[in-house]
MIGUDREN-838851 format. One record per residue (C-alpha): x, y, z; residue in one letter. Coordinates in steps of 0.05 Angstrom, whole numbers, padded with zeros to 5 digits, always signed. Last residue first. Layout:
N
XYZA...
This chain:
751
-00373-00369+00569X-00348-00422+00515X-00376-00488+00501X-00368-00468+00420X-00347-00391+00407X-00388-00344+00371X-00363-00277+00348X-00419-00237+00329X-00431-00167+00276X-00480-00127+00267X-00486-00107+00341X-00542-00107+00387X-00598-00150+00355X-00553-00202+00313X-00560-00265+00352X-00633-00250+00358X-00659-00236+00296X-00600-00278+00271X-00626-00345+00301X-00577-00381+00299X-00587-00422+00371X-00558-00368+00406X-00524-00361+00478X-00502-00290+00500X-00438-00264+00527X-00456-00198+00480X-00390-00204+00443X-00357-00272+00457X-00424-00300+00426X-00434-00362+00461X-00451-00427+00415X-00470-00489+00463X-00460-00547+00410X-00485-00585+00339X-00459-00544+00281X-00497-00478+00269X-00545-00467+00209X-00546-00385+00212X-00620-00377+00212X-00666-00314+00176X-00750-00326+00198X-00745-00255+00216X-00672-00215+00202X-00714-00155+00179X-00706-00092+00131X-00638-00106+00107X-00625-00072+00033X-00590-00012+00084X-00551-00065+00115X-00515-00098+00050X-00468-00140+00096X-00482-00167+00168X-00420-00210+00201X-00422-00272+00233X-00353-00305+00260X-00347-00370+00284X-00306-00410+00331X-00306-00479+00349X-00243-00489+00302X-00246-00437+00236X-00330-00425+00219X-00343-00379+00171X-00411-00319+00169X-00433-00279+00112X-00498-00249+00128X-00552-00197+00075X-00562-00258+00030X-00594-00298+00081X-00648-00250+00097X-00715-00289+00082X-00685-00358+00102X-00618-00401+00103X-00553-00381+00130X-00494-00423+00115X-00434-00423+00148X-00370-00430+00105X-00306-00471+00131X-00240-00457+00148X-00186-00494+00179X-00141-00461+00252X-00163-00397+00290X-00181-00430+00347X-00120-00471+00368X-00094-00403+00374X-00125-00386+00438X-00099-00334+00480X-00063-00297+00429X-00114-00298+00376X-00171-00291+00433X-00145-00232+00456X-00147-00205+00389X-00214-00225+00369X-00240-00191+00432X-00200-00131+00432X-00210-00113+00364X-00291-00123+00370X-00296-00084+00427X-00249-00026+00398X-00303-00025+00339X-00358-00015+00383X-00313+00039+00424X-00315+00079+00352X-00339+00150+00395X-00394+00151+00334X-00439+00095+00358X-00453+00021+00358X-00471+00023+00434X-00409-00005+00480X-00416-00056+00523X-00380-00027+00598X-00347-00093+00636X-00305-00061+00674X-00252-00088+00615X-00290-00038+00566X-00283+00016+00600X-00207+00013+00597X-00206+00007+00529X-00236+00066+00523X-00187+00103+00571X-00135+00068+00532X-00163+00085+00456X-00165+00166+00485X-00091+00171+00511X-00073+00137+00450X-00095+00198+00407X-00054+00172+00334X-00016+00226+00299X-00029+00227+00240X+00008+00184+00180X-00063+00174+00156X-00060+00242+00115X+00009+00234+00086X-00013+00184+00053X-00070+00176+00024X-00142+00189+00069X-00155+00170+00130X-00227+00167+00162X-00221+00122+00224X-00256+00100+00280X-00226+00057+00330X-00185-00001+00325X-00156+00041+00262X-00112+00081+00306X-00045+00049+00285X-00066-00009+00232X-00084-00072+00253X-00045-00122+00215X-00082-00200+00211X-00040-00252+00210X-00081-00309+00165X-00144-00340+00160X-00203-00300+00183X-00217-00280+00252X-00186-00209+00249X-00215-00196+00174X-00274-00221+00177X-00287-00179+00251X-00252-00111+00213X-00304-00130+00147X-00374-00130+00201X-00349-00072+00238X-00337-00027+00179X-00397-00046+00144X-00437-00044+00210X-00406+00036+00216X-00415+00050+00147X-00499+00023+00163X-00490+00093+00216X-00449+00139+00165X-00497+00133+00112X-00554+00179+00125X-00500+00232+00164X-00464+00233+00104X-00522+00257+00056X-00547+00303+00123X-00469+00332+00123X-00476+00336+00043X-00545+00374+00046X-00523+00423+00103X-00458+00439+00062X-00490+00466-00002X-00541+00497+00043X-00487+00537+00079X-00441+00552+00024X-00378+00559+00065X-00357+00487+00073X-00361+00478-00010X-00318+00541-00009X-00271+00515+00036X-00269+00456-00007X-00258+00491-00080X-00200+00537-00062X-00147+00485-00067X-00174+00461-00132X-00183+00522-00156X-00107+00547-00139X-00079+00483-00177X-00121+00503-00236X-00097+00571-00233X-00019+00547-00217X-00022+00494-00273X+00043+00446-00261X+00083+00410-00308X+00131+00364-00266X+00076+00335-00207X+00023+00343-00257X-00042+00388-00277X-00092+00383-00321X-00098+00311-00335X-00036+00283-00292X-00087+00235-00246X-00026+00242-00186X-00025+00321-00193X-00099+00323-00183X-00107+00269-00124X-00051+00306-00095X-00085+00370-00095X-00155+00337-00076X-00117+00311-00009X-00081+00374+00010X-00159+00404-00008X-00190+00358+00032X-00137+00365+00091X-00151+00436+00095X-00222+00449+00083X-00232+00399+00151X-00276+00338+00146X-00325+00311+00174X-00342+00270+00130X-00295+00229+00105X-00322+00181+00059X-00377+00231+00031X-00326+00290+00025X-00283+00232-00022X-00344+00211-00053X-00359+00281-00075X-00286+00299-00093X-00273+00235-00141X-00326+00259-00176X-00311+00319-00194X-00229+00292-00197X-00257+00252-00261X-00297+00320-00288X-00244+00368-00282X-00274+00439-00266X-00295+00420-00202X-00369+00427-00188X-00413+00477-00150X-00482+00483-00156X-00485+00439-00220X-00435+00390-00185X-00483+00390-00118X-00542+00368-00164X-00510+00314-00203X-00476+00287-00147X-00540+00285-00103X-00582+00245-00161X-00525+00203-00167X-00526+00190-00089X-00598+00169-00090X-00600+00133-00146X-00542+00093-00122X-00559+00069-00054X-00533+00004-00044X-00478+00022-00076X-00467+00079-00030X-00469+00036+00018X-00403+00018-00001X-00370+00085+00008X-00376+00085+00081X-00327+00013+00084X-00292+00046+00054X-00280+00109+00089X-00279+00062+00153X-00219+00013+00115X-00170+00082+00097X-00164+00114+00037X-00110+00105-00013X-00078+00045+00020X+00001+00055+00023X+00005+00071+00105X-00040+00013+00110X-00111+00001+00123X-00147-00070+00117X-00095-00118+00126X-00082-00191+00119X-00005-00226+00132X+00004-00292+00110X+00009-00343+00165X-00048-00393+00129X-00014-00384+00059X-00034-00450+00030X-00095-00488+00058X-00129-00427+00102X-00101-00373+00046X-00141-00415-00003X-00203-00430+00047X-00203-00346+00041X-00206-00338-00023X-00265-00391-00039X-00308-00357+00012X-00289-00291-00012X-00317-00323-00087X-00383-00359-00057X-00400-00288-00026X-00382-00249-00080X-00331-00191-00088X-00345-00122-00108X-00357-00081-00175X-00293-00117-00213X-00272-00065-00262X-00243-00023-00201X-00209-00087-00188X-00164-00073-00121X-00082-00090-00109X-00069-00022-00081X-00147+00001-00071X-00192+00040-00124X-00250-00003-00109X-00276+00047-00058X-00273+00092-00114X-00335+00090-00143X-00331+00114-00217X-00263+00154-00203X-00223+00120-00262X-00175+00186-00268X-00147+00179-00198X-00138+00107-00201X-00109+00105-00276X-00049+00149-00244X-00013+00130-00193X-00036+00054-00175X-00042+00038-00253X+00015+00077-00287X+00061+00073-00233X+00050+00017-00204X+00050-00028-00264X+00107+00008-00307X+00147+00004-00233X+00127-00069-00234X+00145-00075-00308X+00214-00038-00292X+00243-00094-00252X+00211-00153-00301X+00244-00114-00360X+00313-00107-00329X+00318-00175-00304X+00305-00210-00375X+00352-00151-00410X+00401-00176-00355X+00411-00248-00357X+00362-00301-00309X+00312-00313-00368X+00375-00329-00427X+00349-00360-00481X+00275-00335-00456X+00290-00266-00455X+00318-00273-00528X+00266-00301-00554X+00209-00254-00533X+00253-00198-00551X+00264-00215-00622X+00189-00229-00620X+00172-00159-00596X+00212-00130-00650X+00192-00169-00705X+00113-00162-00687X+00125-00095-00670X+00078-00071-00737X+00025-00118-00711X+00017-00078-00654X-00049-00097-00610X-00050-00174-00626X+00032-00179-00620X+00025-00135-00560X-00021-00185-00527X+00018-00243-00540X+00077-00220-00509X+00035-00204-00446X+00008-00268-00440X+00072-00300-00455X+00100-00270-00401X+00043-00282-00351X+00057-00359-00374X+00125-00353-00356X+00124-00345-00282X+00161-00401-00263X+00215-00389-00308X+00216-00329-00305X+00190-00292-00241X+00137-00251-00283X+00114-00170-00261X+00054-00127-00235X+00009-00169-00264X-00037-00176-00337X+00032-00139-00371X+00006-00108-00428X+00036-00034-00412X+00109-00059-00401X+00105-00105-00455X+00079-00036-00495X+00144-00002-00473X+00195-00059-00496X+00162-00056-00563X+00169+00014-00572X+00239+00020-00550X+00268-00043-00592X+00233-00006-00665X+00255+00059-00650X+00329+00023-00642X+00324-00029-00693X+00338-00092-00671X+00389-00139-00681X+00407-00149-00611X+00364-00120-00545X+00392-00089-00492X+00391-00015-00510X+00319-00030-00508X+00324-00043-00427X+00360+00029-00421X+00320+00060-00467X+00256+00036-00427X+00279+00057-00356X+00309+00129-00382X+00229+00137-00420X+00203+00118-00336X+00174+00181-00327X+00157+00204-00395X+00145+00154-00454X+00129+00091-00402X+00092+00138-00352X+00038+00158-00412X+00043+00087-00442X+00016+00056-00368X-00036+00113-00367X-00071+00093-00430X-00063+00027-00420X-00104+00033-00352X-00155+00079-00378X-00178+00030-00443X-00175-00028-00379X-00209+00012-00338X-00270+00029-00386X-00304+00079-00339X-00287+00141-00361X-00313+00214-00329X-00354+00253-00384X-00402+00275-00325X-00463+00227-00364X-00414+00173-00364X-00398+00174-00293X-00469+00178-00264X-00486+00121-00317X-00430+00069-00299X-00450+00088-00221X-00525+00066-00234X-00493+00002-00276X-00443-00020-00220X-00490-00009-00159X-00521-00077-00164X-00454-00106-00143X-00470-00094-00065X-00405-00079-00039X-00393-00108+00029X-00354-00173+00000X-00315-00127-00033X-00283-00107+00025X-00262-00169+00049X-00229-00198-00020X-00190-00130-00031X-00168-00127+00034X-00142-00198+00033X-00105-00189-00033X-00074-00127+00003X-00055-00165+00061X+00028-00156+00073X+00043-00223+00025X+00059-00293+00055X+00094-00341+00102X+00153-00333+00044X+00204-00395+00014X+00184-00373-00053X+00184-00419-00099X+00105-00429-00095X+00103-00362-00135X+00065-00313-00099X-00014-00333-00122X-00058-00288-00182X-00135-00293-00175X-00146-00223-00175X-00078-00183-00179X-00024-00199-00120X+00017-00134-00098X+00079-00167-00062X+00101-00128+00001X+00139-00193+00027X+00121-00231+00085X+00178-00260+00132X+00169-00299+00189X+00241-00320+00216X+00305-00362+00195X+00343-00301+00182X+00396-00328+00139X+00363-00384+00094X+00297-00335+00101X+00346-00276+00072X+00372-00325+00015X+00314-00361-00011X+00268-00298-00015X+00325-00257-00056X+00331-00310-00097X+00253-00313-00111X+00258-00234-00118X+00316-00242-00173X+00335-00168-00196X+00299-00132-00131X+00240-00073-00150X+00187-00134-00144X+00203-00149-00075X+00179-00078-00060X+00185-00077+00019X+00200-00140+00056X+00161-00152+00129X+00213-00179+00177X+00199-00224+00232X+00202-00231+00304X+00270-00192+00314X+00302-00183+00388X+00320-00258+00391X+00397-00243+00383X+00388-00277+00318X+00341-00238+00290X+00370-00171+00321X+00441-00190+00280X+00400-00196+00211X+00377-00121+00213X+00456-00104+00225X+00478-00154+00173X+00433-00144+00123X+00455-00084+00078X+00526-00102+00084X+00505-00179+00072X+00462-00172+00007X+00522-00122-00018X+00575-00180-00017X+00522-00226-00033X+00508-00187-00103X+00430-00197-00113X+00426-00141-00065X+00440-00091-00126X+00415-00025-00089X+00375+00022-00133X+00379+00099-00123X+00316+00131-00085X+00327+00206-00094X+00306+00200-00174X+00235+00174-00147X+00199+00148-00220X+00196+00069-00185X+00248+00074-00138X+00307+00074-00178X+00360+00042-00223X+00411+00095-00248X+00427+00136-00314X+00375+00178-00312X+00370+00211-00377X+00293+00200-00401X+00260+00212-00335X+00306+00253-00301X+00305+00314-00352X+00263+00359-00317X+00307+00352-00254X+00361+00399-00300X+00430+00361-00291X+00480+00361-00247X+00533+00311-00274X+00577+00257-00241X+00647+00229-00228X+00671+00291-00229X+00714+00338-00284X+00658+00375-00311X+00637+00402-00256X+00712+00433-00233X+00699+00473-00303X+00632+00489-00278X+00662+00515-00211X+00717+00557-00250X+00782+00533-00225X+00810+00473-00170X+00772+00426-00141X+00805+00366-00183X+00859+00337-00141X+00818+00283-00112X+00745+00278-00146X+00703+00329-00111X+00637+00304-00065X+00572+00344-00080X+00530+00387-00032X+00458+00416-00043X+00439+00472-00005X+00442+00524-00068X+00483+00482-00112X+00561+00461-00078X+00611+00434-00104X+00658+00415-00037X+00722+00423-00004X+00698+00476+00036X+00664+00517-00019X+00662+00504-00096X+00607+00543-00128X+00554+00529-00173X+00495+00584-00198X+00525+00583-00269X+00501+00505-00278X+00425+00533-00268X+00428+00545-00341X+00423+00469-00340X+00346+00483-00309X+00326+00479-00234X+00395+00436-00225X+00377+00369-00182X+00375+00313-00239X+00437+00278-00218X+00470+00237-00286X+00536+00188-00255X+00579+00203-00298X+00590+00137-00308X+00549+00085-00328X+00491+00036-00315X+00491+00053-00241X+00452-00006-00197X+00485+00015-00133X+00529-00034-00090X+00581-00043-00146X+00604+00024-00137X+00613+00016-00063X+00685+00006-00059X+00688+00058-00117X+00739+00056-00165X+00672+00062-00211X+00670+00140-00195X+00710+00163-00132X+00681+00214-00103X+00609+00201-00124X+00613+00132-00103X+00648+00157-00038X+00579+00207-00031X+00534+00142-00044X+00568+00091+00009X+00566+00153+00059X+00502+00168+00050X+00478+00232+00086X+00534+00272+00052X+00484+00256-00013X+00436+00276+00016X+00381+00258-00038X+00416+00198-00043X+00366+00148-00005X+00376+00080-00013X+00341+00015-00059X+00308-00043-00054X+00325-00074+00010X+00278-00036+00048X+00262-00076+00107X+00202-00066+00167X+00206-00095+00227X+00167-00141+00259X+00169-00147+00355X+00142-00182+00391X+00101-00174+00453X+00098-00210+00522X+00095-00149+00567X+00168-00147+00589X+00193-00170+00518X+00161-00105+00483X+00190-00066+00541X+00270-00103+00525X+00262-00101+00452X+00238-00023+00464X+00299-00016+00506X+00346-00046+00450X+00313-00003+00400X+00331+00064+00445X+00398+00046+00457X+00411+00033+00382X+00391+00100+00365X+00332+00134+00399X+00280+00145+00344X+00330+00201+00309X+00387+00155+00322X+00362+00113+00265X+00389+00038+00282X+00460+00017+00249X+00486-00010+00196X+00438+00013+00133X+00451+00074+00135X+00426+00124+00082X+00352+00089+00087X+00296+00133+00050X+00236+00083+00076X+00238+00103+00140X+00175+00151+00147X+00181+00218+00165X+00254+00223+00151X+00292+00279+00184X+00358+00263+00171X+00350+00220+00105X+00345+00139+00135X+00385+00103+00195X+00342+00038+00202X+00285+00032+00242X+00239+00016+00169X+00157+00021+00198X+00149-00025+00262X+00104-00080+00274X+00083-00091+00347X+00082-00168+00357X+00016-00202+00384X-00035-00157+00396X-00081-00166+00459X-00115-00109+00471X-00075-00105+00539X-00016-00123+00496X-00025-00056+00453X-00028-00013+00517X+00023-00042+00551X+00068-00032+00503X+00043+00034+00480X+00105+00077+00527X+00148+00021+00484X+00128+00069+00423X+00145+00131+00459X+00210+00108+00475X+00235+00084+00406X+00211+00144+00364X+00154+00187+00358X+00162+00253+00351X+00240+00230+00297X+00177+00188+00263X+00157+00116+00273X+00087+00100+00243X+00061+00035+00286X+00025-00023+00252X-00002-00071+00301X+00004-00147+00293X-00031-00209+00309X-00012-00280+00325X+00056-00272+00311X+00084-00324+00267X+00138-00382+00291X+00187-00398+00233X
């Protein structure tokens, strides 16, 4: 199970398919990645600007080229010594097409006689479609061309049943159109999460494990595959069986997109090299976030009514998705349960859901987050005491039967949903903890503790994937790594809030403050992305305005709210000099947690684009298009020999990918064991520095508290230390070692 010894993250759309990406071959092996990784290549929804909507899973998506075009990138990536990871959905399909699936549309057809009715997780038949824009709607259907047809949607017919009135012929398929409204509490289907176009595929059947495999399994073992990366493990019946079977088969790296909570390991069952990062993001860029922020930002958000008891937030929002959403998820699991009243089942499955402590158990092993939970509710409800016991026992007489399956599947989506989704846009204290798999209770990592995380990974995980950005992270690593000096300046930036949101404020005090640091983190920024991103932001928090119940005049002030910002002149001179104070020690955070993160234990993902400068926001904002042309003429410089000044064309940062991720390739033997370097002296708290083998990586943190590196020493092991940055010699003295960039890469005996 050889590992890559880097990867890069590219986006592939119908623009930017097959060809283009093997036009960046060159490109990404000249900085010196080790496997491109690919978003899902798989046939998805005609038009798909991501992948992760799969309709086909036999045979490459001919809108990136078709299986042509992958075999020519395999052939490009091969001709320049790259690999190649691709990303897997086994979770679930797209139906929102449904002539787009053809296992989906013969379900439809033919009802549980079905070939492929066992391949979808369909609790009964009719199958329930939430699609109609109200059941009055059902008027509006017609039969054409063999076909029921709803404005541009097109449903299958049952043989022999097309004729008569259309609603007549409705009533006689093997599903019903329903009003979309009604999704969450009548679904009758696993799904993605709340995502009625995402139906749930039952891999844990091998016959439908190896039609959903065999075409991604076939480039493994023709050598064209590297590794696989594993979306939403947690969605899948029996992720540990899952894990088993596809490394049994595909004998490659695998890492699996498994959210870890603080201090929380994938179960040692699981034959895995690792998760996709986001427990290494969380651990890196907290270690830039100076803790003595928490109690200035507490105050700012108390005193503009926004909360700041997660926990009290996160319960809150968890119950709100398991009575709406997710209400077809929790009768279905309640339904169940034996001997117990019905009111009584649905309740107590819903607050398991909320008390979870992680995303989801892997009973047996992972019983003790059960209990946890189990226990909880019994403290919180003591009137479900009965019910929630009932349930207790008879999950654990049976852990691998269905009501045990159901409820760990859904408690991720519970988890996700409510937490991800929702708490993080109404717990906007200081959002650059408000990360997939982040604390925003926990103000920032500590030295001693990122130290401990990452000798962890070293020992157990040590070809786990780490990332910084993805195209799931709700703002990208720069904007973070902006958004921590604010923490070392809180007085100033809650005196700024509090003046900017009396001048002009949002109406909704959570997505108030949300705004500022958002214009803060991203400055500059256009007045339409901000307000595509504040729109989301507002629909995602569900306070005054939601994704199924919208408010047109709140939704129109939101929109209207950042060109106005841009258009008050002083307003906007005050936030661009606020930005411009903090964007150059954002610039040493963000070089000093991309070095950590490239030389630290681990595969580390670079994200497209992010080796330079970059200010993403949510999806779809950092789906961009990336400016390749610009990153090659750069990088170009930079092998003439050009050292680039710490400035805002990002080079700096391209310097410091290229470097690490030459060496990665060039010399692994380097990036093996891990061990803490201390620094001693006036400054010591402002470095954290590691050692791996003769190679060591120094990075500044808290710069703007950083008013001298005098009489501050790293305490090197005995040796000629060059840093691979400057080409400079250094005894560890940081004055010195650190005087052109924040950051150093030092290498033992090298030049």
């Amino acid at each position: 199970m050889s590992a890559p010894t880097s990867t890069y993250r590219l986006q592939l759309r119908p623009d930017f398919g097959f060809a283009q990406a093997a036009d960046q071959a060159d490109y990404l092996a000249a900085l010196g990645v080790g496997a491109l990784y690919s978003s899902p290549i798989l046939t998805p929804t005609p038009g798909s600007a991501h992948g992760y909507d799969v309709v086909d899973p036999t045979r490459a998506n001919p809108e990136l080229g078709g299986e042509d075009g992958r075999k020519a990138l395999v052939a490009r990536l091969r001709a320049v010594g790259l690999g190649l990871v691709v990303d897997i959905v086994p979770n679930h399909m797209a139906v929102e097409r449904p002539s787009a699936n053809p296992w989906w549309w013969d379900v439809l057809t033919h009802g549980p006689d079905s070939a492929f009715a066992r391949y979808f997780d369909i609790e009964s038949f009719p199958v329930t479609i939430p699609v109609l824009g109200s059941d009055e709607d059902s008027a509006e259907l017609v039969v054409r061309d063999g076909k029921l047809c709803y404005f541009e949607h097109e449903f299958p017919l049952a043989p022999g049943t097309g004729d008569g009135d259309p609603r007549a012929v409705h009533e006689r398929q093997h599903y019903r159109l329903i009003d979309w409204r009604r999704a969450g509490a009548e679904l009758n289907y696993r799904r993605f999460f709340d995502v009625s176009t995402l139906a749930g595929v039952r891999v844990e059947d091998p016959e439908v494990f190896t039609a959903t495999h065999a075409e991604v399994l076939r480039w493994v073992a023709d050598g064209d595959v590297l590794g696989l990366r594993v979306d939403h493990p947690d969605g899948l019946a029996d992720p540990g069986g899952y894990a088993r079977t596809l490394a049994a088969r595909a004998g490659c790296w695998i890492v699996v997109e498994k959210i870890l909570e603080a201090g929380e390991t994938l179960p040692a069952s699981w034959p895995v090299a690792g998760t996709t990062g986001y427990d290494a993001l969380r651990e890196v860029c907290g270690v830039f976030i100076d803790p003595a922020g928490a109690a200035p930002f507490t105050a700012l958000a108390h005193s503009l009514g926004v909360p700041t008891d997660f926990a009290a937030v996160r319960d809150e929002c968890r119950q709100l998705v398991t009575g709406t959403s997710l209400a077809a998820e929790v009768r279905r699991i309640a339904a169940l349960m034996s001997d117990v009243d019905t009111e009584q089942a649905q309740r107590a499955v819903a607050e398991l859901m909320v008390a979870f402590p992680v995303y989801r158990s892997y009973l047996p092993e992972g019983e003790a987050h059960w209990a946890a939970a189990v226990a909880r509710v019994r403290l919180a409800w003591p009137e479900l005491a009965d019910a929630v016991d009932a349930l207790d026992r008879q999950v654990l007489a049976d852990p691998d039967g269905e009501l045990a399956t159901r409820v760990q599947q859904t408690s991720g989506m519970v988890v996700a949903k409510g937490t991800e989704d929702t708490a993080f846009y109404r717990c906007t204290r200081f959002v650059a903890l408000n990360e997939v798999g982040g604390t925003p209770d926990r103000f920032g990592v500590g030295v001693e503790e990122f130290h401990a995380a990452q000798a962890a990974r070293a020992a157990d995980f040590p070809a786990s994937m780490t990332a910084l950005s993805t195209h799931d992270t709700k703002r990208s690593e720069d904007v973070r790594a902006r958004l921590a000096v604010l923490a070392e300046i809180p007085d100033e930036f809650t005196a700024a809030v509090r003046r900017w949101t009396e001048r002009r404020g949002l109406p909704e005090p959570t997505l108030n403050l949300l705004a500022w640091q958002t214009i803060l983190g991203a400055w500059p920024i256009d007045a339409d992305r901000l307000a595509d991103y504040l729109d989301k932001a507002a629909k995602e928090a569900k306070l005054r305005t939601t994704w199924v119940d919208r408010d047109a005049a709140f939704e129109a002030a939101v929109r209207a709210w950042p060109g106005e910002v841009l258009a008050d002149a002083d307003l906007a001179a005050e936030v661009a000099a606020f930005a411009a104070r903090i964007t150059p020690p954002g610039w040493s955070n963000a070089l000093g947690q991309k070095l950590l993160q490239l030389a630290g234990p681990g595969v580390p993902d670079v994200y497209q684009g992010t080796e330079l400068w970059d200010l993403s926001l949510v999806d779809p904002d950092n789906r961009r298009p990336v400016d390749f042309a610009a990153r090659r003429a750069l990088l170009a410089r930079l092998d003439q020999g050009w050292r680039p000044p710490v400035d805002e064309t990002g080079a700096a940062k391209l310097h410091v990918v290229r470097t690490v991720l030459r060496l990665r390739r060039d010399r692994p033997d380097l990036f093996t064991c891990y061990r803490p370097v201390i620094a001693t002296g006036t400054s010591a708290a402002h470095v954290v520095a590691f050692e791996r083998t003769d190679l060591i990586a120094v990075a500044t943190r808290l710069p703007i508290g950083l008013s001298t590196w005098d009489n501050t020493w790293l305490d090197l092991p005995a040796g000629r230390w060059t840093d691979q940055l400057t080409g400079r010699t250094t005894d560890g003295y940081l004055a010195d070692l650190l005087a052109e960039y924040p950051v150093a890469l030092l290498l033992r005996g090298g030049q």
